[in-house]
C-alpha positions as CSV (number, residue, x, y, z in Angstrom):
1,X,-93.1,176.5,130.7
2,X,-92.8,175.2,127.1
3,X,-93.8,171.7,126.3
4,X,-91.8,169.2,123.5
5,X,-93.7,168.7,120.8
6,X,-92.1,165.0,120.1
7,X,-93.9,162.3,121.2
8,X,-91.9,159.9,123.5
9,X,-89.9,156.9,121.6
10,X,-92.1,153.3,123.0
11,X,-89.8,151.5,124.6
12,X,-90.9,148.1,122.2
13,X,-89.5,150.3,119.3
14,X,-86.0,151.1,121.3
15,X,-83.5,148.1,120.6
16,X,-81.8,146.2,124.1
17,X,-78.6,147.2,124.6
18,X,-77.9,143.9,125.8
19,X,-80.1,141.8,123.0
20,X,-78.3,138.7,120.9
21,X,-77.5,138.9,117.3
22,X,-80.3,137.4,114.7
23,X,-78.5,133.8,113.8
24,X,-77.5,133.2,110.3
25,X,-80.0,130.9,107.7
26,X,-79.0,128.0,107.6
27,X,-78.5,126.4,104.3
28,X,-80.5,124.2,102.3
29,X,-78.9,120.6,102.5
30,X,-77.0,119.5,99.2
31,X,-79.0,116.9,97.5
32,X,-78.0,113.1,97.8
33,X,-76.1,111.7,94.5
34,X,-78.6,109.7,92.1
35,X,-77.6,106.0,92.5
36,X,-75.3,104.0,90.2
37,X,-76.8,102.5,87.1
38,X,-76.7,98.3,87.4
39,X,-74.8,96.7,84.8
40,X,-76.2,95.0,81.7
41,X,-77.0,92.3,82.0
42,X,-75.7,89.6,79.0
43,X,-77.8,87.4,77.5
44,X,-77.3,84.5,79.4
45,X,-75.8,81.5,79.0
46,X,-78.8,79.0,77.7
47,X,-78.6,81.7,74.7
48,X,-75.3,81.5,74.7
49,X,-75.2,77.6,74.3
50,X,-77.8,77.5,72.0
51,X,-76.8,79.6,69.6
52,X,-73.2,77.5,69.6
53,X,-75.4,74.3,69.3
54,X,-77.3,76.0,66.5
55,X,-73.8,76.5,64.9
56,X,-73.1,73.1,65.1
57,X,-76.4,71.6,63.9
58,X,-76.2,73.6,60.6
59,X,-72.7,72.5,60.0
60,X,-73.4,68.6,61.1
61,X,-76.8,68.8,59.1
62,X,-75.8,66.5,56.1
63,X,-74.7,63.7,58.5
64,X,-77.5,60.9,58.5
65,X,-78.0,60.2,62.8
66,X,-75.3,62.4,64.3
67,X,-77.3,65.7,61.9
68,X,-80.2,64.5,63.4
69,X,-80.1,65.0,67.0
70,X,-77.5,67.7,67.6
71,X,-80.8,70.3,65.8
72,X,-83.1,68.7,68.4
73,X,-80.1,69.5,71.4
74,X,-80.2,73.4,69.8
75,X,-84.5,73.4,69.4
76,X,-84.4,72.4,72.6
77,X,-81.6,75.0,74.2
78,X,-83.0,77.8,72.1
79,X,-86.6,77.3,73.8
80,X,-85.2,77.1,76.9
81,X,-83.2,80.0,76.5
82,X,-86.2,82.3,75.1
83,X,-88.7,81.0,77.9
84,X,-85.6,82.3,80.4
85,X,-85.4,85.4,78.7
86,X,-88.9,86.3,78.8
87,X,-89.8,85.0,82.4
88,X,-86.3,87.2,83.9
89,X,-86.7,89.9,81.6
90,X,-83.0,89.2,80.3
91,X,-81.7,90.1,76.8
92,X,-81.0,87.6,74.2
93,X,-84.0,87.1,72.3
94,X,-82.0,87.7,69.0
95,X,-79.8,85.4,69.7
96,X,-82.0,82.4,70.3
97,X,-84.4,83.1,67.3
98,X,-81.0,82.9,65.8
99,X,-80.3,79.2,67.3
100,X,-83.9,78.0,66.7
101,X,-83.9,79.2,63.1
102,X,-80.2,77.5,62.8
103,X,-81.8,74.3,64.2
104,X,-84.9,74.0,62.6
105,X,-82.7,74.2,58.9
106,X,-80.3,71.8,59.9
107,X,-83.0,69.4,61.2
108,X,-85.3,69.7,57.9
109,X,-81.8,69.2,55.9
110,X,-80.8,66.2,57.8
111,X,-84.4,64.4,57.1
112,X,-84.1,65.1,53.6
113,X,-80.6,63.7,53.3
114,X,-81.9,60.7,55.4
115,X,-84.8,60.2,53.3
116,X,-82.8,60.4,49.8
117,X,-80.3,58.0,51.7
118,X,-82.5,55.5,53.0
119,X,-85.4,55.7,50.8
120,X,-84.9,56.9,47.3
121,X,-81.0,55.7,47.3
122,X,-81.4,51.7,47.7
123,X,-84.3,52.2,45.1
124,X,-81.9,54.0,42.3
125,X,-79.1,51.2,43.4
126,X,-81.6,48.0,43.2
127,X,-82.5,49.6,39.8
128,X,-79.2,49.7,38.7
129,X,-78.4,46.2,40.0
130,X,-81.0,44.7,38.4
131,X,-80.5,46.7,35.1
132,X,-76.7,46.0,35.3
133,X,-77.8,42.1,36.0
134,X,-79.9,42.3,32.7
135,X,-77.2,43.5,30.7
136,X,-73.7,41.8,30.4
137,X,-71.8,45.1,30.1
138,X,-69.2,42.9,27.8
139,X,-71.1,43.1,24.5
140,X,-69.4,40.6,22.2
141,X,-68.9,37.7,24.9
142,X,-71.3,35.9,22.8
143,X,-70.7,34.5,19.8
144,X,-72.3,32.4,17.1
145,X,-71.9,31.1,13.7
146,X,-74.4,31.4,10.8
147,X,-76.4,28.2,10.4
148,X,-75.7,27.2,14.2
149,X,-78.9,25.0,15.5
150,X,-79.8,27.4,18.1
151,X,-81.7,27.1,21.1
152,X,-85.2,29.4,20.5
153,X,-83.9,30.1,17.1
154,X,-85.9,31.7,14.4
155,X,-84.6,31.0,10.8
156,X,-84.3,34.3,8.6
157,X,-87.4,35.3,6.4
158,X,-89.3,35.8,9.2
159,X,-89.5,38.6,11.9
160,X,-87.5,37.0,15.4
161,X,-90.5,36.8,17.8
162,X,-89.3,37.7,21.3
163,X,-92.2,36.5,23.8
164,X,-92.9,36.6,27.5
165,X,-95.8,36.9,30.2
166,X,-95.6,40.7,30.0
167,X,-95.0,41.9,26.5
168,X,-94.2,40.7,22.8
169,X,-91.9,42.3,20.2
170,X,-90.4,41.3,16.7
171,X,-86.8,41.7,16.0
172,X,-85.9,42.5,12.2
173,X,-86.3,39.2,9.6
174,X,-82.6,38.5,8.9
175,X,-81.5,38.2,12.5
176,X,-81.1,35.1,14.7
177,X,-81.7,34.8,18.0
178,X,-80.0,33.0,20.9
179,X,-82.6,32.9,24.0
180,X,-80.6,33.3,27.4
181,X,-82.5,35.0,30.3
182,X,-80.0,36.0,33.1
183,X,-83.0,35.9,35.8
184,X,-85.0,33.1,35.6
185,X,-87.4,33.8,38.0
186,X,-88.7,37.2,36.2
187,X,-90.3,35.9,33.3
188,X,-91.1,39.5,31.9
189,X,-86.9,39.8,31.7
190,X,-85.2,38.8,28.8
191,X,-81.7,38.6,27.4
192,X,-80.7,38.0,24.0
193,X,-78.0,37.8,21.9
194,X,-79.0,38.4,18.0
195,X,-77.0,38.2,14.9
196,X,-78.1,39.9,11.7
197,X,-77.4,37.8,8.2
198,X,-78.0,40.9,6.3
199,X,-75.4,43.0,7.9
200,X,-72.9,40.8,9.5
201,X,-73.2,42.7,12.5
202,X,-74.8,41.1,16.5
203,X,-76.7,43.0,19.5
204,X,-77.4,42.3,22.7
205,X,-81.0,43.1,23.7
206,X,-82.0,43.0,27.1
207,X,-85.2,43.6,29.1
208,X,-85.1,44.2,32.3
209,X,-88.8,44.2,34.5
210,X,-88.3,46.3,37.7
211,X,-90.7,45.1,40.4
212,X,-93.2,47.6,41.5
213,X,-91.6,47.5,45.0
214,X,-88.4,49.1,43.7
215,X,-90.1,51.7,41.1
216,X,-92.2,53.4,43.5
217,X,-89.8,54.2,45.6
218,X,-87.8,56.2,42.3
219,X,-89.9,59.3,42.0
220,X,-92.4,61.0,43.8
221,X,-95.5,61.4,41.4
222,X,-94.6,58.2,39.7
223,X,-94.8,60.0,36.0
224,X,-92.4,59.0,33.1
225,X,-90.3,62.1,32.8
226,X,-89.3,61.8,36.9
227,X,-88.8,58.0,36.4
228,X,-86.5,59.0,33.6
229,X,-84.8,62.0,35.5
230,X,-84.1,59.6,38.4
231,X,-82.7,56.8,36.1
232,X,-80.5,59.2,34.6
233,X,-77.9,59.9,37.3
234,X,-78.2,56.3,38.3
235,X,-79.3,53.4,35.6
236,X,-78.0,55.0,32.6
237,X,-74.6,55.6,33.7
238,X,-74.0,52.0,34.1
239,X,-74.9,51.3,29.9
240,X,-72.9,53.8,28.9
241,X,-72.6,57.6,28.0
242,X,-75.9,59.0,26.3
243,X,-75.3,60.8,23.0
244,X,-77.5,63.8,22.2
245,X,-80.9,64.2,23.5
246,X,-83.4,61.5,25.4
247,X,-86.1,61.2,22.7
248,X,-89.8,60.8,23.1
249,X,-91.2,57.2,21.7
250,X,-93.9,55.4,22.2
251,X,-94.3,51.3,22.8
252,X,-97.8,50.0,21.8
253,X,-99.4,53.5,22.2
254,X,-97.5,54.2,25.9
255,X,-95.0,57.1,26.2
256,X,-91.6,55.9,26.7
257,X,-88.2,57.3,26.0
258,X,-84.9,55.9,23.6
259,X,-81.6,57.5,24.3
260,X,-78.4,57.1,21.7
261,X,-75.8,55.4,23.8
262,X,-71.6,54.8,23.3
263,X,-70.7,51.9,25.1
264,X,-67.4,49.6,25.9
265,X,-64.7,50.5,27.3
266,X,-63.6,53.3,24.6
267,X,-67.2,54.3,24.3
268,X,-67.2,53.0,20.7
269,X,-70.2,51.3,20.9
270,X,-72.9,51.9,19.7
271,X,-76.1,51.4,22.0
272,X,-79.9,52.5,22.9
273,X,-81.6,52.6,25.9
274,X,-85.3,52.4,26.0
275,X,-87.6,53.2,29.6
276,X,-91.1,52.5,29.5
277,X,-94.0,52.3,31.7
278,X,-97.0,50.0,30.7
279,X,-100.2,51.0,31.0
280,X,-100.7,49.3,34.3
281,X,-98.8,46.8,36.8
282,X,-97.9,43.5,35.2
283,X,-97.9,40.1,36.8
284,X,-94.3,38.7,37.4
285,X,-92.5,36.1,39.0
286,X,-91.3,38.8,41.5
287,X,-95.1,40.1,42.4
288,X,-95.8,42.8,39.8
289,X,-93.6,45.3,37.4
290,X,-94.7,48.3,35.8
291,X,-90.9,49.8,34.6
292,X,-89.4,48.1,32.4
293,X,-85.6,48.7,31.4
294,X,-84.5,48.3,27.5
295,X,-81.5,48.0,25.7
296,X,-80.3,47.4,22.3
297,X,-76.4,47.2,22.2
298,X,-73.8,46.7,19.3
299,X,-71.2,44.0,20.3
300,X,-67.6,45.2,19.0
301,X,-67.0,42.5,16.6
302,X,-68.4,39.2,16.2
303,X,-68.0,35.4,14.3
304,X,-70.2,36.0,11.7
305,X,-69.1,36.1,8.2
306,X,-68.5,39.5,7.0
307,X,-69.0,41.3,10.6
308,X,-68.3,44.9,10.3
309,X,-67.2,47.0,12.7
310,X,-69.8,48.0,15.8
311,X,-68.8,51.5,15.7
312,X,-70.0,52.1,12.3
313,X,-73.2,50.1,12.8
314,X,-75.5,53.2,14.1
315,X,-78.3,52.8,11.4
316,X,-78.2,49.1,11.5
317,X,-78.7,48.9,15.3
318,X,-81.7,51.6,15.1
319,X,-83.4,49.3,12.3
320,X,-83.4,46.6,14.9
321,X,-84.9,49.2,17.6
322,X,-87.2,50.6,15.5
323,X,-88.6,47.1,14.9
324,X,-88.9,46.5,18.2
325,X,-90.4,49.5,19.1
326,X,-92.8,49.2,16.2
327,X,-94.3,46.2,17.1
328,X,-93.9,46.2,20.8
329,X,-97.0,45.0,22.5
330,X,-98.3,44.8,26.4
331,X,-99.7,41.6,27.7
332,X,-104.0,41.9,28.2
């Protein structure tokens, strides 16, 4: 009997002929679609408002009152609007360090402008008022004849004495003097009308005292050059038109400046202008003056015998300053 040498299948190892098909792997699910970015967000409307207001406040900014509180409306939006922007993490922050830097110029303008118009402005214009009071601005509405009795008169062959509480000064030998203050309260101010027997030719000489009130109030430090700088655009004008450069003088020892002037109405006339400061404030009718306003103006044409013509009397009219200057002197 021969025996197979195979060993028997095991019945695990032998597939069922009635067994299922192994199911298919399912697939991985597809993953979900990342979700849709949020819009931008704008800046915001307090940014937004401010920066208009900001607009408006620097274009508004030379207006006394209205310049002055539309900057305050765009300080106050552009806070706001930053303080918004920080607290809901918004953009904008250019914007409304745009409007407070907008603001805060237009504000610092508008207090300058508000200071030169209320402060320093009535100051120049009450210099110019008093000045313009001092001074006729007609030279050759008075007249006189030689050997007229004449109130305050000094006969020629000695120097014209001109006299008040503040200051003394001598006018030339040969001239005459008519004594004629326009202010009779400020008895530092003068006006005069002289004639010159030498030449023919008459001035007006005015002083004008400003009251310390009113020259404080011109320039900041108070020094001669800024009192001189500030007179320049607004007392000077109103003599006349200054010819050449303001000069540096001096009136018993104090600094002071002269400038050449042409006067009238053809600017014909010859004319100086003299602005000093004495060495300290001077007791006055008005309370106290320091500035004092002088001028020295050719009429154009006069009564006296032999009058020649104000337009050609230059040198004569700076003899009779530099006498006045010469012996200028300030009250103890």
């Amino acid at each position: 009997m021969t025996t197979d040498p195979t060993p028997p299948h095991d019945r695990a190892d032998a597939p069922a002929a009635d067994a299922p098909p192994a199911p298919a792997p399912t697939p991985a699910p597809a993953p979900a679609p990342a979700p849709a970015p949020a819009p931008a967000q704008g800046p915001g409307g307090w940014a937004v408002a401010a920066l208009v207001v900001g607009i408006a406040a620097f274009l508004v900014g030379l207006v006394p009152g209205v310049g002055f509180l539309v900057p305050l409306a765009g300080l106050a939006l552009a806070l706001v609007a930053l303080l918004v922007r920080r607290d809901r993490g918004r953009p904008g922050k250019g914007i409304g360090v745009t409007a407070l830097v907008l603001s805060s110029l237009a504000l610092v303008t508008n207090v300058a402008v508000t200071l030169v118009t209320v402060v320093v402005g009535p100051a120049l214009v009450d210099v110019a008022d008093r000045a313009w009071d001092a001074w006729s601005g007609q030279p050759g509405s008075w007249s006189y004849s030689s050997g007229d009795d004449l109130d305050g008169a000094a006969g020629p062959g000695s120097p014209t004495p001109l006299t008040t509480d503040c200051w003394t000064a001598d006018l030339p030998a040969t001239t005459w003097v008519t004594e004629s203050s326009l202010d009779e309260g400020a008895s530092c101010s003068t006006d005069v009308m002289v004639g010159d027997d030498a030449t023919g030719a008459e001035y007006f000489v005015t002083v004008a005292a400003v009251p310390t009130s009113t020259s404080d109030g011109l320039a900041g430090d108070g020094s001669l050059g800024a009192v001189t700088d500030a007179l320049s655009t607004s007392w000077l004008p109103s003599v006349g038109t200054v010819v050449g450069d303001v000069d540096e003088v001096q009136l018993d020892g104090e600094p002071a400046r002269a400038a050449s002037m042409a006067t009238g109405t053809d600017l014909g006339t010859p004319g100086v202008a003299l602005i000093a400061l004495a060495p300290r404030a001077l007791s006055t009718d008005d309370g106290s003056a320091r500035l004092f306003l002088v001028t020295v103006t050719a009429t154009d044409g006069g009564d006296l015998e032999g009058a020649t013509d104000a337009s050609s009397s230059r040198s004569d009219l700076d003899r009779v300053v530099d006498e006045l200057a010469s012996s200028w002197r300030w009250a103890d």
